[in-house]
N, C-alpha and C positions, 0 to 999 in steps of 0.2 A: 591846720595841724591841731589836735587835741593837745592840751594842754592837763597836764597833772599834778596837780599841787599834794603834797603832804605836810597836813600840818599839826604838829602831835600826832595825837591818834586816828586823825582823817587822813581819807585818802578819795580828793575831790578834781573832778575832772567837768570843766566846762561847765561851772556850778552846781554839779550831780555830785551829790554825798555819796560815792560807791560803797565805803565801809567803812565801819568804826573798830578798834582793834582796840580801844583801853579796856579800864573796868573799873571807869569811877560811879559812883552813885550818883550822883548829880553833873549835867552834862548841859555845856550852853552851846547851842550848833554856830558855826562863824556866819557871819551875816553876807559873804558871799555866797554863801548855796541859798540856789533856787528849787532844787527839788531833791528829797530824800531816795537812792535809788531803791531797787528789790533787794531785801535781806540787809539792809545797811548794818541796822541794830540786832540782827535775828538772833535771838538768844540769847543776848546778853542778861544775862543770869542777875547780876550787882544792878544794873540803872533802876533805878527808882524814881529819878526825876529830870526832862528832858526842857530847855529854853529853845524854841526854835525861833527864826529871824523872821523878822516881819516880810520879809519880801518871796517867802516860802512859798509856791505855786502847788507844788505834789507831792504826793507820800506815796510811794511806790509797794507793790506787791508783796508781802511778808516784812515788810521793813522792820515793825517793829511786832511782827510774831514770836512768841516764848517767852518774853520781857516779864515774868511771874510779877516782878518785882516792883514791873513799874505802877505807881500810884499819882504821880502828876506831869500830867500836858497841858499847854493852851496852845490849839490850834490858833494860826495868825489868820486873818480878816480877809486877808486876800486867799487862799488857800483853795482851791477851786475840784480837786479832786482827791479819794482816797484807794487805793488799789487795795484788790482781795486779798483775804487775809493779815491787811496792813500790822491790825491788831489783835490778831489772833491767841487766846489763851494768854493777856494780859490781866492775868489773874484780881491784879490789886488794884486797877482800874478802878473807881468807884461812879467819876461821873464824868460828863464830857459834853461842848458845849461845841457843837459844829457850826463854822460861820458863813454868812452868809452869803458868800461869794460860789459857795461848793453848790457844785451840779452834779457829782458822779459820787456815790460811795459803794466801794467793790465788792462782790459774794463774798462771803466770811470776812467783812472785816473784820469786825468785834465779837467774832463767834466764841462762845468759851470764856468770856470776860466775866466769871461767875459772881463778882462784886459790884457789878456797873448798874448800880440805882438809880442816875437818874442822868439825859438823855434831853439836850436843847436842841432842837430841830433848826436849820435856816425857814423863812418863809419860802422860801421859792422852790423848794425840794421836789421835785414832780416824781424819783421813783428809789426805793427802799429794794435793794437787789435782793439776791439768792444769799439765803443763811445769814444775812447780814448783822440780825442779834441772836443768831442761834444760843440757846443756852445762857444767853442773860439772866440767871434766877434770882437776881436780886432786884429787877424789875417790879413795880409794883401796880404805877399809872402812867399812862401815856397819853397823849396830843397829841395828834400827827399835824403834820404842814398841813395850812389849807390848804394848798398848790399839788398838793401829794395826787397821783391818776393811776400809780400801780406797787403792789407788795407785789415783791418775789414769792418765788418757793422758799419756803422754812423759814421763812425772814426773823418770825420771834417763835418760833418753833422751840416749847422744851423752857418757856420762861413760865415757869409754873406759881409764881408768885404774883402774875400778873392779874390784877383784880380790875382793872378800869382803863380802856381803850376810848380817846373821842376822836371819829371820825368825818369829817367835812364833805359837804359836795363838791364832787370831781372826782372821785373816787370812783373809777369804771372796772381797774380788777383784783383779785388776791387770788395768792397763786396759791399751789398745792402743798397741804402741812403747811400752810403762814401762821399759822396759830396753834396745829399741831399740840396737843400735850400742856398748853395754859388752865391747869386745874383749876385756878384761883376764879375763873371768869364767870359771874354767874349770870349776866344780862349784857346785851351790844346792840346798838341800833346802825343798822348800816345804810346808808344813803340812797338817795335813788337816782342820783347816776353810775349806779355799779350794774355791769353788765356782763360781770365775769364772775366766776364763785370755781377755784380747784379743787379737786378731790382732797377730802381728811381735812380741809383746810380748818375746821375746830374739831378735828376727830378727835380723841381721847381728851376733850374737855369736860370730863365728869361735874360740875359742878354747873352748867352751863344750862340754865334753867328756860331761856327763852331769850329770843332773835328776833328784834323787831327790821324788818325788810321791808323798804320806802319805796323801792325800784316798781312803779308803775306794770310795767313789761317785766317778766321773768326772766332771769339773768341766767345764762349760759352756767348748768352747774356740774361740779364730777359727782362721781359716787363717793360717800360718806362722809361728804362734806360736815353735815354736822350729826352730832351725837344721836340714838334713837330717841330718845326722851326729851329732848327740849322742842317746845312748842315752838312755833314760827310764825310772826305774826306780819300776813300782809294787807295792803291796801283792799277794802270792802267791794271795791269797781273790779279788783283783778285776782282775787281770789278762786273764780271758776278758770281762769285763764291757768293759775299757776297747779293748780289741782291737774289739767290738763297737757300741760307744757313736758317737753321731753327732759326726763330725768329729775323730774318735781316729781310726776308719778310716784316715787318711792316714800316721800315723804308726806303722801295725801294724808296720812293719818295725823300730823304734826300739824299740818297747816290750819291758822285760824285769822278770823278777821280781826283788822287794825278797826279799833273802837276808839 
C-alpha cells in the first residue's frame, strides 16, 4: 500500500515529492524524498532558492519548469538523472554544476534558461539530448565531457553568445540545428571520430569563419549544415574523398586542405 505523507506544504508518497503547494522563497526539500516528481514545483512563481537532500536520485519532468525566479540549486552527487523540461524557462538560473553520478539529462531541460552562463559537465556524460540548452543566451564558452559520443537536435540551438566550444575525441554525432543560430561562433575544430553532421547543424552562424574537420572518412552530412561562406578545412589524404562524398558535393567550393 502506498503511503502518503503531507508535511507542510509537501505532499510525498513512497519518497516521490508529487507537489509542493506553498510559496516561500527559499525552500529546503525533507530529506526523505528520493526523487522530485513531474511538475512538483511547476510554476512556482516566489522560489528562488531550493536545498535538496543528499540522497535525491531524480528530478522529474517539468518539475521545476516556470520557476522565473529561481536563481540557486546544488544538484546532490548522487543524482543520477534529469527529465525534460525539468528546468524549463528558469529565467534566473545563472549557473549549474551537474554531478557526476548523472547519466540522462532530458529534451528541454534547461531550455529558455536565458541567464545560465556557466555549465559544469560530469566526466562521464556520453550524450546532451534534444533542446537541452536551447536558448541559453548567456552562454559564452564551453567544454564538453571527454566521455560526450552524441549532441541532440537544437541542443545549444539559439545560444547566440556562444564564442568557444572544445570538443574531445568520441565525439561520433551532432544532430540537426545543434548549433543552429550561435552567431558568436567564429572558428571549431571537430574531431575525427565524428561520423555524423545534421542538417542547419551551424546554419545561421553568420560569424562562422571556418571548420577545421579531423574525420579521416567523411562524416554522414545533412543539407545546410554549415553556412555558405565558411571555409572547411579537412585532412590533405582525404580531401578528394570529401570533394566526392555524398552531400559534400555541395560544399566542394568550401572545402580546403588541413596544412
Amino acid at each position: 500500500m502506498k503511503k502518503h505523507i503531507v508535511e507542510l506544504d509537501f505532499l510525498i508518497e513512497d519518497g516521490v515529492l508529487l507537489s509542493y503547494k506553498g510559496s516561500a522563497r527559499a525552500v529546503i526539500v525533507p530529506s526523505r524524498v528520493s526523487s522530485i516528481g513531474d511538475k512538483a514545483f511547476s510554476e512556482c512563481g516566489s522560489l528562488s532558492s531550493i536545498s535538496l537532500p543528499e540522497g535525491l536520485l531524480s528530478i522529474g519532468s517539468e518539475a521545476f519548469s516556470g520557476c522565473y525566479n529561481l536563481s540557486s540549486i546544488s544538484l546532490p552527487a548522487g543524482l543520477t538523472s534529469i527529465g525534460d523540461k525539468a528546468f524549463y524557462e528558469c529565467e534566473s538560473l545563472t549557473s549549474i554544476s551537474l554531478p557526476a553520478a548523472l547519466s540522462s539529462i532530458g529534451d528541454s531541460a534547461f531550455c529558455g534558461c536565458l541567464n545560465l552562463s556557466s555549465i559544469s559537465y560530469p566526466k562521464g556524460l556520453t550524450s546532451i539530448e534534444e533542446s537541452a540548452f536551447e536558448g541559453c543566451g548567456s552562454l559564452t564558452s564551453m567544454s564538453l565531457p571527454a566521455a560526450l559520443t552524441s549532441i541532440g537536435e537544437s541542443a545549444f540551438c539559439g545560444c547566440f553568445n556562444l564564442s568557444s566550444i572544445s570538443y574531445h575525441e568520441g565525439l561520433t554525432s551532432i544532430g540537426a540545428q545543434a548549433f543552429g543560430g550561435c552567431g558568436s561562433l567564429v572558428s571549431i575544430s571537430l574531431p575525427s571520430s565524428l561520423t555524423s553532421i545534421g542538417e542547419r547543424a551551424f546554419q545561421w552562424c553568420g560569424s562562422l569563419a571556418s571548420v577545421s574537420l579531423l574525420a579521416p572518412t567523411p562524416p554522414a552530412i545533412g543539407q545546410s549544415a554549415f553556412p555558405p561562406n565558411t571555409h572547411i578545412v579537412v585532412p590533405a589524404a582525404s580531401l578528394a574523398a570529401y570533394q566526392s562524398a555524398s552531400g559534400w558535393k555541395d560544399y566542394r567550393e568550401q572545402l580546403e586542405e588541413l596544412r
